[in-house]
N, C-alpha and C positions, 0 to 999 in steps of 0.2 A: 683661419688666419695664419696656418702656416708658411703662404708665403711671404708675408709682410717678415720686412727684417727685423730686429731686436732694434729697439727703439726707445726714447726716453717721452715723455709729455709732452703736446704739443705750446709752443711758446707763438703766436700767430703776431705779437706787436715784434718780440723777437727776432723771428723769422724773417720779416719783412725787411729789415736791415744788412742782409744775406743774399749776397748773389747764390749760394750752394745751400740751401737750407736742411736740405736730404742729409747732408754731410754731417749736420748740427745734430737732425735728430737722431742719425744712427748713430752719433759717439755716444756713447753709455759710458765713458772715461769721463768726460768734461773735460775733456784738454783740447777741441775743439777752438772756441777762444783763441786761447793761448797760442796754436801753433797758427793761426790765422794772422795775428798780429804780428809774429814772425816774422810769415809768409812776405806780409805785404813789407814787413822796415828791411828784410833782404830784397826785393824788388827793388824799394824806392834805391837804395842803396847803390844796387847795380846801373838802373837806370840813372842816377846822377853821375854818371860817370860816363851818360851819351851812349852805353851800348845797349841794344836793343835785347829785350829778354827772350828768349825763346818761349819757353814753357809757362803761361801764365793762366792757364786749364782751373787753376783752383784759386787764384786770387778773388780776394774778398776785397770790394772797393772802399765799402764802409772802414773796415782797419785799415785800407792805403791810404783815406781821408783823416782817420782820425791820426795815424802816424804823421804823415804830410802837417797834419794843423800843430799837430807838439812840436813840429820842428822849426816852427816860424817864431817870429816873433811878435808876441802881443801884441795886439793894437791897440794903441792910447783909450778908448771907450770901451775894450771889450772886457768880460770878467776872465779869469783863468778858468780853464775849465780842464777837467782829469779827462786826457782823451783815452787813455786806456782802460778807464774803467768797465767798460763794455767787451775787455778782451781778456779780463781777467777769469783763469780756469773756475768748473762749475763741481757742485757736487757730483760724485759718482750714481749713478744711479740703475736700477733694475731693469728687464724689459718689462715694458708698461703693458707690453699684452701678455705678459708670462700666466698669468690667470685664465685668459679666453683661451691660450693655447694648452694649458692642460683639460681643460674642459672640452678642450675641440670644439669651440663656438665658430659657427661660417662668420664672415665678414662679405660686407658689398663694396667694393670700391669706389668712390664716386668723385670725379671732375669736380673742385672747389674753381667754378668760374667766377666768383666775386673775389676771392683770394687772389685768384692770379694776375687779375686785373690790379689790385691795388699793388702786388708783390713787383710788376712788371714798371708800374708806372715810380714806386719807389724805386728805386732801379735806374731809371732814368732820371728822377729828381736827385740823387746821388750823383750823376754823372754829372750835371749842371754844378754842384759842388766844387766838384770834383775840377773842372776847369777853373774855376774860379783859386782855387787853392794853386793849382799848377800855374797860375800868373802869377801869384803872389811870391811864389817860390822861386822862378827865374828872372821875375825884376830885383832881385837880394844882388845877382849875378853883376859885376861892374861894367862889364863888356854887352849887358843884356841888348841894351837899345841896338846898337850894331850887328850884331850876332843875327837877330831877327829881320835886318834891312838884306843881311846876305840870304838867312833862308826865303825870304819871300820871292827875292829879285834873283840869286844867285843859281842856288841849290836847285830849282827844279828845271826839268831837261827843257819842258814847254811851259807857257803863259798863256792862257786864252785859248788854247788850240796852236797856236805857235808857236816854232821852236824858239829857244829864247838866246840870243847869241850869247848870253854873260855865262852859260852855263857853263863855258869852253873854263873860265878861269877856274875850273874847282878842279882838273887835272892837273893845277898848282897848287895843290891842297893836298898834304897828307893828313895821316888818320889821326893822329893826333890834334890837329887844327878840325877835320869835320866834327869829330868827339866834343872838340869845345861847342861846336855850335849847337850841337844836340843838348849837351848841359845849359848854355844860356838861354834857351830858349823851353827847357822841360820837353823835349818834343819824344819822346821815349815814352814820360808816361801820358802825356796827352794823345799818343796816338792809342795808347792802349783804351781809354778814357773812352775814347774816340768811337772805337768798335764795339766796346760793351754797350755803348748807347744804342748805335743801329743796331744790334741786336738784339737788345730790349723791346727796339719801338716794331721790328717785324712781329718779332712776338706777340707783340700787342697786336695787332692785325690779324696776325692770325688766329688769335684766342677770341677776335669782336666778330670775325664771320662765321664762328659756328652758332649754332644753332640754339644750342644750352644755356650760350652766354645770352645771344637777344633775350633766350625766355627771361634768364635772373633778372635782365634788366629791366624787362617789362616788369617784372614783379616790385623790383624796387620802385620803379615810376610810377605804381600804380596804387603807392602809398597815398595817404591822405594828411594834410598841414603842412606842419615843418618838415616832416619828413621824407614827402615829398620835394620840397625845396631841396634839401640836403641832397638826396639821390642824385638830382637836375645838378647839381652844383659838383658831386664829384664827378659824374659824366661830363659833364663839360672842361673839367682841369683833367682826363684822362685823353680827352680827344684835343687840346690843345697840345700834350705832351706829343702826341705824333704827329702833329705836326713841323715842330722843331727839326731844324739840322745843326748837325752840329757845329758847325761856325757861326750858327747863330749865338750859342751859351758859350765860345771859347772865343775870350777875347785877345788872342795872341794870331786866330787867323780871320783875318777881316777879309783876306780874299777868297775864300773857302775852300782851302787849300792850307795839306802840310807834309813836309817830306822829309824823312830821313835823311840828313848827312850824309851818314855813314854807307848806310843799304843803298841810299838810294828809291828806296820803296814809297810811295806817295799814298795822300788818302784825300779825298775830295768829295765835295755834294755833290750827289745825281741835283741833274737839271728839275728833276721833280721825285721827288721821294719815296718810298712806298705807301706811306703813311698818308703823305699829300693826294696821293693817288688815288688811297680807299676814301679818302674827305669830300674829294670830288665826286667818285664814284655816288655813294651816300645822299650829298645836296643833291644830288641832281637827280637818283632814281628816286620817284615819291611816292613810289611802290615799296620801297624799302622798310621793313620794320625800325630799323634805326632812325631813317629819316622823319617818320611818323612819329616818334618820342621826342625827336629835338626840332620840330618845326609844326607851327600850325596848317591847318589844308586854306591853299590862297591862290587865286588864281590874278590873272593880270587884272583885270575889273575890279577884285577887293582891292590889291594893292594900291590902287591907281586913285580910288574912292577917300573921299575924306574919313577919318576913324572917326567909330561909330563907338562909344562903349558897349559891351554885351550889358543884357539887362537878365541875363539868368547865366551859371555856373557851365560850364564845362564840366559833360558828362562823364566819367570815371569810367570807362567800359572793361577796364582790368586788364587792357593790354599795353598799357606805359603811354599811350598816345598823348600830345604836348598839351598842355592846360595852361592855357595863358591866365585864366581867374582867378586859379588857384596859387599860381606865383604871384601875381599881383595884390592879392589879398595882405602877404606879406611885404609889402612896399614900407610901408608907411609904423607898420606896428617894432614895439622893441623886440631885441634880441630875448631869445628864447633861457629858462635858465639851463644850462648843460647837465648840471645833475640828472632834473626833471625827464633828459632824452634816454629812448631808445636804443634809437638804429645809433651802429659808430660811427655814420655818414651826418647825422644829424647833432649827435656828441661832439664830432669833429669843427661842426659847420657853427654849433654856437658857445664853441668855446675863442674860435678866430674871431668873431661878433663880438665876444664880451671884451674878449684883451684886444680891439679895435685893430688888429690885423692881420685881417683879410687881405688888401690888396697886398702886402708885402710875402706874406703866403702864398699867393696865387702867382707873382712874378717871380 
């Protein structure tokens, strides 16, 4: 294990609120945290004042959300909530392999594809926040409504593919006037926002066509009861996430489009996404391991046929393949008790059951 760095105890519910997790476990200070929350209320800071950060390599979204939410104001139904308490400094502590390393214990390194899968898609479920906060923060702005009628129509050079004649007036715009437009509308940190997404959701693509990851998931799918439900169910909020663009979760660009004031710099949806891309790819080969987990084998003739109930089980053959019995069995029965579970897919899946929601979870 000598070359693993000095390192503290793995924290995996932790970690997962971390765009930099690496960063967490190698502080053996515990001041981690702490200078992350920093990090992000110098950001926000900067950014509210319309100019674009340069350096933002080590921001933490989860502290730009929780700073962002302390800076609002309450809303009439919601409770207070201590958003820094998740940024507050940690114990000091030892390396956690100081033991295996005096011993000279080998280590095997191994690809955690279940982890990254879930690490990736939090990640992006933060980014959906994370928009949501960045509206609430530039409609505070008095000028917000207007400001946004100039970035949509004004600011950007084309529309559509066409140039856009209005863009001519913003060479009657000094810096000071674009600055404001970048503050009423938060378009600094939404663009930031913006990019960690897409690059969460490539991620994710790229972690679902290896190899390692089909196997984990055939392994998971290939559970039996609830727990197979559970599996099917966060596979399916993981492959809904990449599907998303981002103007679809930021409700400040409805035209899927946003541009810098000041730079100038723009950020837009591909006409079809990466994500969208591997989705289709997916449905459509039925050769696909993937496709085989989330779809039954149907040709035009089943389809076409009036349903038939099965009169025996879908057989388990241990490679994740879709089971429609075995979902369906759970239609009708109550939720499961969440103590009583296992898997943390299944933990997860009936504890959203008990406290009745699931759909507000899921959207």
């Amino acid at each position: 294990v000598s070359l693993a760095a000095p390192q503290r105890a793995r924290q995996p519910g932790y970690e997962r609120l971390l765009d930099h997790p690496a960063r967490y476990l190698c502080d053996l200070s515990g001041q981690f945290p702490v200078e992350s929350f920093r990090e992000a209320k110098a950001f926000l800071a900067q950014a509210g004042r319309g100019v674009a950060v340069q350096d933002v390599r080590h921001l933490e979204l989860t502290a730009m959300a929780d700073a962002l939410l302390a800076s609002l104001p309450i809303e009439a139904d919601a409770e207070p909530v201590d958003a820094g308490v998740l940024w507050e400094a940690q114990a000091g502590v030892v390396d956690v392999l100081e033991n295996a390393r005096q011993r000279q214990v080998c280590g095997v390194l191994l690809d955690d594809a279940c982890y990254r899968l879930r690490h990736l898609r939090q990640r992006v479920d933060t980014c959906q926040q994370l928009f949501a906060l960045c509206a609430r923060h530039a409609v505070l702005h008095p000028h917000h409504a207007s400001a946004l009628l100039v970035q949509q129509l004004v600011v950007p050079r084309s529309i559509c593919g066409q140039e856009n004649p209005l863009h001519a007036a913003m060479a009657k715009l000094h810096e000071p006037g674009r600055r404001a437009i970048n503050q009423c509308t938060a378009t600094v940190q939404r663009a930031v926002v913006w990019r960690h997404m897409l690059s969460a959701q490539d991620a994710l693509v790229a972690s679902l066509k290896q190899s390692a990851t089909e196997q984990m998931l055939a392994d998971h799918l290939s559970l039996e009861g609830f727990d197979y439900v559970a599996a099917m169910y966060e596979l399916s909020r993981t492959l809904a996430t990449m599907a998303l663009l981002p103007s679809n979760v930021d409700p400040l660009a409805p035209g899927g489009d946003m541009v810098d004031a000041v730079t100038g710099v723009g950020l837009w949806d591909q006409a079809v996404s990466l994500g969208q891309k591997f989705l289709n790819q997916i449905a459509s080969d039925d050769t696909s391991p993937l496709h085989l987990m989330l779809w039954p084998e149907c040709d035009l003739q089943t389809a076409c046929a009036p349903y038939v109930v099965p009169v025996t089980d879908d057989e388990n053959k241990g490679d994740g393949s879709f089971r429609a019995t075995e979902l369906a069995r759970f239609e009708t029965q109550p939720a499961p008790d969440p103590i009583a579970q296992v898997t943390l897919d299944a933990t997860t899946l009936a504890n959203l059951l008990a406290g009745e929601s699931l759909q507000n979870f899921f959207l």
